[in-house]
C-alpha positions as a Markdown table, in Angstrom:
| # | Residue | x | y | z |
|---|---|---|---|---|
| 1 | Unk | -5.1 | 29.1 | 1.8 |
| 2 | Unk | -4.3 | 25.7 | 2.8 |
| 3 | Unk | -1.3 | 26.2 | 4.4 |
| 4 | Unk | -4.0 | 28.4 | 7.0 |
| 5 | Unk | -5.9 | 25.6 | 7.0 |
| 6 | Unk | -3.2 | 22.8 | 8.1 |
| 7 | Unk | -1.2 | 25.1 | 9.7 |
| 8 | Unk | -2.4 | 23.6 | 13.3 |
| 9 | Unk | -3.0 | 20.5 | 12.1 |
| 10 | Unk | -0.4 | 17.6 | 13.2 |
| 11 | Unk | 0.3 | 15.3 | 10.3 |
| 12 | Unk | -1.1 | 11.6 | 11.7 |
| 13 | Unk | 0.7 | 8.9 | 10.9 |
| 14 | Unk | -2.6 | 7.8 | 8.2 |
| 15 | Unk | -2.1 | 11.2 | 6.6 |
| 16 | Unk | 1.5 | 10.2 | 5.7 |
| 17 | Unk | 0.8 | 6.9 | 4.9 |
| 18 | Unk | -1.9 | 8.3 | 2.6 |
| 19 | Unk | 0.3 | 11.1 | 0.8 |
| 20 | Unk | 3.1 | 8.3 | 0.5 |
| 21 | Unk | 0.7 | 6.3 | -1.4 |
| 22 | Unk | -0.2 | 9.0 | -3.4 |
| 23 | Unk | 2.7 | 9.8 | -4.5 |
| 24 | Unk | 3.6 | 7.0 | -5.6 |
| 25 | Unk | 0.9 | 6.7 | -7.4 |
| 26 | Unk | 1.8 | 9.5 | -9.3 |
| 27 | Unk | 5.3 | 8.0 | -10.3 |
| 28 | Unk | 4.1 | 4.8 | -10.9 |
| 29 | Unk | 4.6 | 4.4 | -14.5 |
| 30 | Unk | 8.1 | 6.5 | -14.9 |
| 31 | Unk | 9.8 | 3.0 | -14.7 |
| 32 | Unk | 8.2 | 1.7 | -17.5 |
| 33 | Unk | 8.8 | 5.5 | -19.3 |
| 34 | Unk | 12.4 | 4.9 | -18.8 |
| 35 | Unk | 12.5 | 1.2 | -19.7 |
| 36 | Unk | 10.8 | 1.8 | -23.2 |
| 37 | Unk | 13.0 | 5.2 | -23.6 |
| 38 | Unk | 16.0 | 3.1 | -23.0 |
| 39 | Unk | 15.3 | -0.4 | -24.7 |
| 40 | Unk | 13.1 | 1.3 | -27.4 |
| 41 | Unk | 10.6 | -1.4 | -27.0 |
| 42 | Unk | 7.9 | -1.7 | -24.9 |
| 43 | Unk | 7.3 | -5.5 | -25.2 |
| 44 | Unk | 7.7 | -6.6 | -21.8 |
| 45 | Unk | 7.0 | -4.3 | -18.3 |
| 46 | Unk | 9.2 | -2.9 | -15.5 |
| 47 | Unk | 9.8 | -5.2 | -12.5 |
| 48 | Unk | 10.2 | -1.4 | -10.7 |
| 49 | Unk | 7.0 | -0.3 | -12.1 |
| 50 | Unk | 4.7 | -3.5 | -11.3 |
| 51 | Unk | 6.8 | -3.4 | -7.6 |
| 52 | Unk | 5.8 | 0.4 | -7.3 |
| 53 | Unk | 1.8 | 0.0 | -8.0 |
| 54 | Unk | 2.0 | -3.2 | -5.3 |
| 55 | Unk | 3.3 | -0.8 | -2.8 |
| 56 | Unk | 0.8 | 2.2 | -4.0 |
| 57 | Unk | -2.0 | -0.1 | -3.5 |
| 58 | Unk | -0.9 | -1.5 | -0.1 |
| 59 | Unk | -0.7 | 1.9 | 1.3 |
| 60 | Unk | -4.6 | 3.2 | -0.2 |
């Protein structure tokens, strides 16, 4: 169904901006998964993770 619906529809450069930004909201805290998986400690936070929500938030 919305596949019909955006079928026509030419993707505007705001539309990508938007689905950019939500993605990554999506991954934003994978970084900081990984980083506590690896160092099995979550004492301090991911320079990639605090880097990906400045972006996210740029883009909304």
């Amino acid at each position: 169904m919305l596949v019909q619906i955006f079928k026509n529809k030419k993707m505007e450069y705001i539309d990508i901006i938007g689905l950019f930004g939500a993605f990554l909201s999506g991954i934003t805290f994978l970084p900081q998964v990984y980083r506590t998986w690896k160092l099995k400690s979550a004492r301090d936070l991911s320079l990639v993770m605090i880097l990906i929500i400045l972006l996210s938030n740029v883009v909304w």
